[in-house]
N, C-alpha and C positions, 0 to 999 in steps of 0.2 A: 373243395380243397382235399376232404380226405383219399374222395376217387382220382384225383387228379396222381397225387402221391403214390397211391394202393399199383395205378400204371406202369410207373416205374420199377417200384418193389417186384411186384409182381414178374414184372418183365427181365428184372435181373437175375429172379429166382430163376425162371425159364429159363432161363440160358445157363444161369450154374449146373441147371439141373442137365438140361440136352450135353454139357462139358463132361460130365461126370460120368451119366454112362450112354456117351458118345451115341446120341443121333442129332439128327436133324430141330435146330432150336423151332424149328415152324410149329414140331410135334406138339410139344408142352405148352408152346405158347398159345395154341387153338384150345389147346383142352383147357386150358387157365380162363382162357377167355370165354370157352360157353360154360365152362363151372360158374364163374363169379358174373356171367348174363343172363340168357334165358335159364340154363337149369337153375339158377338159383332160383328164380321165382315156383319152386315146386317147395321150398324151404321156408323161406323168409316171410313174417308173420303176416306183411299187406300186401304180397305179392308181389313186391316191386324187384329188379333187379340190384344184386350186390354193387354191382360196375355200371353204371347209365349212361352211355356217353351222350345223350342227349342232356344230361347236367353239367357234363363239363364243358359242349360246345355248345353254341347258339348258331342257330341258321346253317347258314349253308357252310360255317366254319370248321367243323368235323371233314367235308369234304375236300374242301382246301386245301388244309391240312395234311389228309391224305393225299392229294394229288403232286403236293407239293416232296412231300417226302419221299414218294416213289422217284419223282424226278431225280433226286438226289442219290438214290440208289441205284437208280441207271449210269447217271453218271462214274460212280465207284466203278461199278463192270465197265462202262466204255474207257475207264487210263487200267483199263488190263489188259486192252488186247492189242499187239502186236501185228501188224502185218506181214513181217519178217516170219512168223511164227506159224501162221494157215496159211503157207504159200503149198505146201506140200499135200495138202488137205482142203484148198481151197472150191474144188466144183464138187466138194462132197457136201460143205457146210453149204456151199450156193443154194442146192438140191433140196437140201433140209428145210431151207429154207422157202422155195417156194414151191417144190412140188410135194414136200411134205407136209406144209401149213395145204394146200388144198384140198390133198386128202384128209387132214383134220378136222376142215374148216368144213366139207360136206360130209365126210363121215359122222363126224358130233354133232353136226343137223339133223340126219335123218334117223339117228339113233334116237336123239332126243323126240321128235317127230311118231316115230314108228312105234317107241315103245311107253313112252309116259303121255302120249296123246295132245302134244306141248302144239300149240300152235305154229306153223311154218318160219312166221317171219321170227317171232321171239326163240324158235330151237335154231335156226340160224346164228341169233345172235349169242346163244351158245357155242355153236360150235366154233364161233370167231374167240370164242373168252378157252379153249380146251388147245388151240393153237399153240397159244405161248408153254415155256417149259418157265423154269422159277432160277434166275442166275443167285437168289440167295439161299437156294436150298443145292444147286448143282455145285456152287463153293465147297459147303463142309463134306459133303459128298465125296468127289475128286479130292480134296483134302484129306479123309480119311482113309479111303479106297488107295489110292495112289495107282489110276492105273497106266498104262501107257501112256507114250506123247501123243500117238493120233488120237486115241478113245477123248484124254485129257482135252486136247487144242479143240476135239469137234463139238463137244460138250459145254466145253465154256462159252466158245461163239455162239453157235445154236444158243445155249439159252440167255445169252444178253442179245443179240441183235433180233430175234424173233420175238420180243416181248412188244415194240413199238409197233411190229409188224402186226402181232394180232390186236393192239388195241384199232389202229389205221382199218384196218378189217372190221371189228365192231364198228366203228363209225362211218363207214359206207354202208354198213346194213341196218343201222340205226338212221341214219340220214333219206337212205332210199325205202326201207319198207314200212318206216313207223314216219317217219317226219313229213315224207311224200303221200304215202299214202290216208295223212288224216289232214289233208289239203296247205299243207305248208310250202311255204317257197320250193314253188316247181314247173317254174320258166323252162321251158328247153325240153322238159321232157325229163324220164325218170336216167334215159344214158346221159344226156347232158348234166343231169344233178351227180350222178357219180362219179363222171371226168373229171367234173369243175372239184369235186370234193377230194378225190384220191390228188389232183395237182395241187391243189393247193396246201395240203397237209404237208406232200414229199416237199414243196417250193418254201415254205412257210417256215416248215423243222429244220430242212437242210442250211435256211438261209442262217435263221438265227441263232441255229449251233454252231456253224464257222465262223462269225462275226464274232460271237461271246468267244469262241475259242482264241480266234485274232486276236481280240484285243486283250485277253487276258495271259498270252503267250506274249505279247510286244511288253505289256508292263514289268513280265516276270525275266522276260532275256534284257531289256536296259535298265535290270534294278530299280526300278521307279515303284516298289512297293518293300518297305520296311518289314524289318523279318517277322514281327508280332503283327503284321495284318495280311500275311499269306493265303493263311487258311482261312481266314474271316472275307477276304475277297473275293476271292477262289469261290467260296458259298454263295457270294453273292451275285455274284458272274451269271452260275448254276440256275439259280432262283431267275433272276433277270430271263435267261433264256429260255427257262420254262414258263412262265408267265406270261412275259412277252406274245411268246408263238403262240400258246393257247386262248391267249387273247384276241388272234388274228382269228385264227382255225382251230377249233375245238378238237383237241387230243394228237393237237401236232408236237406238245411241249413235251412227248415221253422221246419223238425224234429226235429233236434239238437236242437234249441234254445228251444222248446216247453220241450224236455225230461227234457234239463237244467234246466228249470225252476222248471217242477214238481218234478225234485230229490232234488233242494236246498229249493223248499216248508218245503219236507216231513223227511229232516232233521232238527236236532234240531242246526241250522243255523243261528250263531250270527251277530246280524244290520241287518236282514231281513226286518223289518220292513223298518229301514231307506230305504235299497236298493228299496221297496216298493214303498214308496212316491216318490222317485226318478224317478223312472220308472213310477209311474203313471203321474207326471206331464211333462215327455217329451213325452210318450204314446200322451196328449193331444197335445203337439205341432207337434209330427208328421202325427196327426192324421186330422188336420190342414192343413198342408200344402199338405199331400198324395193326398187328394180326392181333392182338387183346382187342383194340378197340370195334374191329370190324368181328370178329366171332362175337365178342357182348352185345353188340349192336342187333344181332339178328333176335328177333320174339322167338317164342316157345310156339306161338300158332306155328309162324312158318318153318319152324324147324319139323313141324306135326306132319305137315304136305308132305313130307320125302313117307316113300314108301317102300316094299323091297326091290321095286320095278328101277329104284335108281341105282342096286346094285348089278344090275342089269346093262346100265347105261356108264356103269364107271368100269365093268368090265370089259365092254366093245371098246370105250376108249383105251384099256390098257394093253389090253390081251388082243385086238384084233388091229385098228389105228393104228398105235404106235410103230408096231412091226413091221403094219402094210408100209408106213411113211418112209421108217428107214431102209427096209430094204429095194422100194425102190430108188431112192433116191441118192443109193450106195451101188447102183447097179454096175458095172465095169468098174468100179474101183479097184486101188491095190489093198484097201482092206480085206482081212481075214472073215471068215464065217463065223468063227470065237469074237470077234471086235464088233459086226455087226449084230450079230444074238447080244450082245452085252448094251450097244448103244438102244437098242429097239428096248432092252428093259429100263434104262434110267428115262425116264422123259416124268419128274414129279413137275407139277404145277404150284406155283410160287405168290407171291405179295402181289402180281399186276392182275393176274388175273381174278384175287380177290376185289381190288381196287376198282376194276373197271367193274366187273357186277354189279358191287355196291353203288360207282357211280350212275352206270343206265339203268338199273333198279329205281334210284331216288329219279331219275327225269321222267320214268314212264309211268310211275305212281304219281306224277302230279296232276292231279284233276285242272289244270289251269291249261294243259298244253295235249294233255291226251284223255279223252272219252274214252274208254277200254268198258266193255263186257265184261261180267262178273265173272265169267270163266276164264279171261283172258287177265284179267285183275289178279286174278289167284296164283295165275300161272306165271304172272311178272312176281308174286311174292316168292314162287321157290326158286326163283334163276342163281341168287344168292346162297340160301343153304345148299341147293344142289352143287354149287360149285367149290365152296367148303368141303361138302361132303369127298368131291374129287379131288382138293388140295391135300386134305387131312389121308382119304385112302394112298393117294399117290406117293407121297411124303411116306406115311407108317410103311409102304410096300418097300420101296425103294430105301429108305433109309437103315432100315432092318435087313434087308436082304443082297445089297448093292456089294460088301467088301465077300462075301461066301461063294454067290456067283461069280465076282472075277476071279477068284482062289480057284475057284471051280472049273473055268473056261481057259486059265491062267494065262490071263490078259493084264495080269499086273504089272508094273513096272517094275525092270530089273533092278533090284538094287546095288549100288555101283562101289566098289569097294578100294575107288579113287579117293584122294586125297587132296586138299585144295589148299595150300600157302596162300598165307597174308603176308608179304615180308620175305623175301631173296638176298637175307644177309646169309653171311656163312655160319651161323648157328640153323636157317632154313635148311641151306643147302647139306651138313653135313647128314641131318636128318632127313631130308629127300633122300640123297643116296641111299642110305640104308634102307630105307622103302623101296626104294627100285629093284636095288639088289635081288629083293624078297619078290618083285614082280607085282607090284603095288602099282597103280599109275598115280605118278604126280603132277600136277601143276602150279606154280607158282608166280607170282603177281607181285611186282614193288613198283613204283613211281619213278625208281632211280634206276637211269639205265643201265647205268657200271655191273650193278648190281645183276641186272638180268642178263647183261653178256658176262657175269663171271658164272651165274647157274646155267649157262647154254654152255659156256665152254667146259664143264665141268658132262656135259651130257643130258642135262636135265631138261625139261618140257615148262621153258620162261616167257612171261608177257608182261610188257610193259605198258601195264592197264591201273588206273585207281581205282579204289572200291568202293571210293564213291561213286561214281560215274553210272549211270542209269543201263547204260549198252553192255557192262560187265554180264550179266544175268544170261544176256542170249550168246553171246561171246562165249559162254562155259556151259552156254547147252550142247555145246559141240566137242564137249570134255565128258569123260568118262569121272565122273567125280562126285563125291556123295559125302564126304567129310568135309570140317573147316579145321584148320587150326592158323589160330591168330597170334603173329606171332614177332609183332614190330612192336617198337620202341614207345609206340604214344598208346595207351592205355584207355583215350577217348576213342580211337579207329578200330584197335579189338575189341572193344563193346558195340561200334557201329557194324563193323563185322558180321561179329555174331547173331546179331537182330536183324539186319538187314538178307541173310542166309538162314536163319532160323527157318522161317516159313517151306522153303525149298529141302532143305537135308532133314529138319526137324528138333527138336530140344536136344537127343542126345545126338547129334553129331555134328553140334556147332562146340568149339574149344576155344581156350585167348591164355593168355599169360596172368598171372597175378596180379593185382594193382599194390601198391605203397602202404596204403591204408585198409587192403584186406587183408595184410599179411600180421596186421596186431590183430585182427580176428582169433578166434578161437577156433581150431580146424570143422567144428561142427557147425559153425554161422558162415562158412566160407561158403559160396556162388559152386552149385555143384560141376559146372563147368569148367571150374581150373584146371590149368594141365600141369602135367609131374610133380603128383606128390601135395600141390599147393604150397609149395616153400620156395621154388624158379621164375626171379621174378628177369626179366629180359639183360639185367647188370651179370645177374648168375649166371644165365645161360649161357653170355657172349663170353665171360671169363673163363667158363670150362672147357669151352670148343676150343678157345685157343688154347688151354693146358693141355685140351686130351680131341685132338681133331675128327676122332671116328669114334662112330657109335660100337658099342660093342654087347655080347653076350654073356651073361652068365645061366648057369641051370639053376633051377628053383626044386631045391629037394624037402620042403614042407613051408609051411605058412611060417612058424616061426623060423625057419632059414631068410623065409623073404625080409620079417619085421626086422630081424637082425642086418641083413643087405641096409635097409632102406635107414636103420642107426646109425650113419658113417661117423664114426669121431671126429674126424677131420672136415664134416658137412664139406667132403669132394666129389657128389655122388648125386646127378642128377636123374630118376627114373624114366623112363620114355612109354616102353612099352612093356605090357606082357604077351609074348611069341606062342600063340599054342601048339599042342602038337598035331593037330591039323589045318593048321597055317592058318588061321585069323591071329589076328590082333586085338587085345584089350589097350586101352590108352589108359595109363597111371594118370587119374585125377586127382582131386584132394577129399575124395571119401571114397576110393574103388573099395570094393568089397572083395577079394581077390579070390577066386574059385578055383582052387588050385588043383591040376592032373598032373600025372608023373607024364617027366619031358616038356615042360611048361619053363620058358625061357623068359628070363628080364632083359631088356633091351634100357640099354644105360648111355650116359655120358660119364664119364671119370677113369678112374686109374686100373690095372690091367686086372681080371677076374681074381688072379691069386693074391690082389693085394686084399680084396672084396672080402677074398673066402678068410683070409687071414683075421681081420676086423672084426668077420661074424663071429670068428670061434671066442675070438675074446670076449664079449659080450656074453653068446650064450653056449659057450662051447661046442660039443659036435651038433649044433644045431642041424 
């Protein structure tokens, strides 16, 4: 129970920690896990390890386990991807995919082959496990980095659809040169054992992820599932389809779940979203406890096997493989020479291709089904450290170096100094204008159509779109926009708002209006997010636009001129913006810290500047 517990903790610490200063959660959670596995037994007074996942599973339920959970984290990446989205990037990722998995698939063969003296068929089976990239490590990645849309789109695909791809690889060369060659069912000959095996995986996966998807898309569009058993469904669909298919065909369930995913994407799939957040935050818990358990798992002997000869073989894989893959396989593209140099560095290996290690590791160490040679025994024990050792280099490479080089290559994505409406009332609208004016671009979004042909007739950039609606997202990747401010009347929508665009613009440049009951708050327990001031709650707003219809200016000639501005007696004074004098914009929240330069403009709602300046002086005189 305690280890069971210690997982968790453990796991959550990892991740606070990867949050804090910002890498990759795989880092700390590998190091967590050989501290409290094998390097613990260089400490612990009977040598046993701190973490033993063979005390908290029994039999073959550790593996399970794990296989089950990766399922589920394919899933997560497949309702991410878009078809709509790699249309433009589409025979780049194709490429990636299969003429770049070849050259991995032989190149991490005969590396492994040539220089660690690995036997043929098991450096093979390496080089099928150095294929896949890791979609939960290329997330925080691209999340952090923020670089383009092509680097972004090719990245993400590549590494969620190529993870099924190199396990499907493993298991034709596990089937054909271990399972064939030690006299196992091998009717037909060793090409008819690999036809039979590669169709039935692609036949097996494909079937049972469109059907799980089917039917769990038919439940979800005729409401036939209550809103408290969504996500409990939704998991079980996931499970069913990987089970299932692996049940048929061994290691067809990482395809199923993947196809599932991209088919309930790319329908018009109602509580997608919810099922989303769902799955991303148990993604985090399994992701958590996956890489603890399988780095604990591994002995000190076999950690002992690696020697410097493997630094050797993770550098061919990074520094010569990866580059060969992508730049052929970007050849005639309209990519950049700065986009392909940056794509050829990310490529970190991720949770499958620990998973599947660990899995053909325990099959080929079974004295019940393989007779192996001492030499070749040994060498099935380092397939797994060896391949850590390439998650953890790849991961520390890439995670540490990834946002420097695209600074450096400056393949980062533009940041876009548009503005995004929730809400095309005429409190929207008079504050659009004044944006425009300034040559800001805006866009803006209400339900109500009055409303979006009173902001089009006014000149403004209107759509009459919800935000809730799933298709809003690629809709506005065709907008130049990078702000949110939320700014309708229901107080549940700006908070769905804001969280549902967080992820996209980021903490500080999602905004909303006040709520009722934050406004008894105390300005310093207020949501740093509120806009103007924190005292305009949507009643204010709408009654000062109609007292005072246009935004207006005043100068800011010291801090206390501002605090004095923002004292109104009359509380007729809504703040919007601070104007600098090299045209950006601060947004008055409800704790700005105001950094004030000479020529530095308040952007207001209320009554005309001389009545402003009148008000200030009474207060604090020539303020």
């Amino acid at each position: 129970m305690i280890e069971l517990a210690a997982l968790l903790v453990l796991g959550m610490m990892a991740q606070w920690i990867a949050w804090r200063v910002k890498v990759p959660a795989i880092f700390p959670l590998i190091i967590i896990g050989l501290a409290f596995g094998p390097l613990s037994t260089l400490i612990s007074p009977d040598g046993s390890k701190f973490i033993n996942p063979d005390n908290i599973f029994a039999g073959q339920t550790m593996y399970y386990f794990v296989s089950l959970a990766v399922g589920v984290i394919l899933f997560e990446g497949g309702l991410t991807l878009k078809f709509k989205e790699v249309r433009h990037v589409a025979s780049t990722v194709r490429n990636l995919l299969l003429v770049g998995s070849i050259v991995m698939f032989v190149g991490g063969g005969l590396a492994a082959a040539y220089i660690l003296g690995m036997n043929m068929r098991l450096a093979l089976l390496f080089g099928a496990l150095v294929i896949v990239t890791g979609p939960t490590v290329i997330a925080p990645i691209l999340s952090s980095v923020k670089p383009n849309k092509n680097i972004a789109t090719i990245l993400k695909w590549e590494g969620i659809i190529i993870d099924p791809i190199g396990a499907l690889v493993a298991v034709l060369v596990y089937e054909l040169l271990f399972v064939a060659s030690y006299g196992h069912d091998m009717e037909g000959g060793i090409t008819a054992l690999a036809l039979r095996t590669f169709l039935l995986v692609i036949s097996v996966g494909c079937s049972f992820g469109f059907f799980s998807g089917f039917f769990l898309y038919q439940l979800l569009k005729r409401d036939l599932l209550p809103e408290f058993l969504t996500n409990v469904a939704a998991l079980g669909f996931v499970l069913f389809a990987f089970a299932g298919a692996d049940a048929l065909q061994s290691e067809s369930g990482l395809l199923s779940v993947t196809v599932m995913g991209i088919m309930l994407a790319n329908l018009n799939t109602p509580k997608i979203a919810k099922i989303l957040d769902f799955k991303e935050d148990l993604t985090v818990l399994l992701i958590s406890l996956l890489f603890i358990i399988l780095a604990s798992n591994i002995d000190m002997s076999e950690l002992l096997l690696l020697g410097w000869d493997s630094l050797y073989v993770f550098a061919i894989v990074v520094f010569v493989l990866r580059p060969m893959a992508v730049f052929i396989s970007t050849y005639k593209s309209n990519l950049t020479f700065r986009e392909k140099l940056f794509i050829s560095w990310i490529g970190p290996k991720g949770i499958v291709a620990a998973a599947v290690a660990s899995l053909f590791s325990l099959y080929l160490l079974d004295t019940d089904k393989f007779q192996l040679s001492d030499e070749l025994y040994s060498q099935v024990q380092m397939l797994v450290p060896l391949t850590f050792a390439i998650i953890l280099g790849t991961v520390t490479l890439n995670g540490l170096t990834a946002k420097p080089l695209a600074k450096l290559l400056k393949v980062l994505k533009k940041e876009s100094n548009g503005i995004l409406f929730v809400g095309a009332h005429e409190s929207s609208i008079a504050i659009a204008e004044y944006l425009k004016s300034l040559d800001f671009p805006v866009v803006l979004i209400d339900t109500s159509g009055r409303n979006v042909k009173n902001a089009r007739v006014r000149g403004l950039n209107a759509m009459e779109e919800n935000v809730l609606s799933e298709e809003l997202s690629e809709e506005l990747s065709l907008q130049d926009v990078g702000t949110l401010l939320a700014l309708t009347p229901s107080n549940d929508l700006n908070i769905f708002a804001c969280r549902k665009f967080r992820k996209e613009f980021g903490d500080d440049k999602t905004f909303r209006l006040i709520t009722v009951n934050e406004m008894k708050l105390s300005t310093l327990t207020r949501p740093a997010n509120i806009l103007f001031g924190g005292d305009a709650d949507f009643i204010k707003l709408t009654e000062l636009i109609r007292k005072y219809p246009t935004v207006k200016e005043i100068d800011i000639s010291s801090k206390l001129n501002f605090k004095a501005i923002l004292e109104n007696e009359e509380d007729d004074l809504i703040p919007l913006f601070i104007r600098k004098k090299n045209g950006k914009l601060d947004i008055v929240t409800a704790n700005l810290d105001i950094q004030y330069q000479d020529g530095d403009k308040l952007a207001y709602i209320g009554p005309p500047s001389t009545e402003i300046v009148k008000e200030a002086e009474k207060i604090y005189g020539q303020a």
